[in-house]
N, C-alpha and C positions, 0 to 999 in steps of 0.2 A: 626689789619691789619698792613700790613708793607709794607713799599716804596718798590718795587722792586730793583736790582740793575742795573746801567746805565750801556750802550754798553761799555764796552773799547775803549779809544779815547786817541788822545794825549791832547785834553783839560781837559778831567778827569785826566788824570794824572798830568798834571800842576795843576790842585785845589786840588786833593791829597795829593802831594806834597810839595805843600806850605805851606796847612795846617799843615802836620807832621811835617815837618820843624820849623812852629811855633809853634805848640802847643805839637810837639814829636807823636801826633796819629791823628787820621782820623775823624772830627766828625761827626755825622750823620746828622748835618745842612748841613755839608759841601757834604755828600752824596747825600743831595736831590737836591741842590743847580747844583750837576752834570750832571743831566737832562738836564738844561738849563746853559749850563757856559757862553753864549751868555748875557742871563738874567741880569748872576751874575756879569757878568762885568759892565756892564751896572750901576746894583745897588748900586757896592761898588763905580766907579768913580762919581753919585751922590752923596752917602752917605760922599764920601771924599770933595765932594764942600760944603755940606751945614756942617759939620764940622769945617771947617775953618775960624778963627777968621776975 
């Protein structure tokens, strides 16, 4: 079974984006992660707080 792919949006394309950016291609984390970029925001500005020394 496979994720479907998310609407076109300018928030998909901001986490598209970034991602190529940094990693030069598109992951397929970062594709599921597209569904909700509300989500994914959310997750990395936690994952950045409990990160920090």
């Amino acid at each position: 079974m496979f994720i479907a792919t998310p609407p076109d949006s300018a928030e998909t394309a901001r986490l598209y984006g970034a991602n190529a950016d940094s990693e030069g291609f598109v992951m397929n984390l970062t594709r599921a992660w597209a569904w909700r970029p509300d989500v994914f925001d959310a997750f990395a500005g936690l994952r950045n707080q409990l990160s920090k020394p």
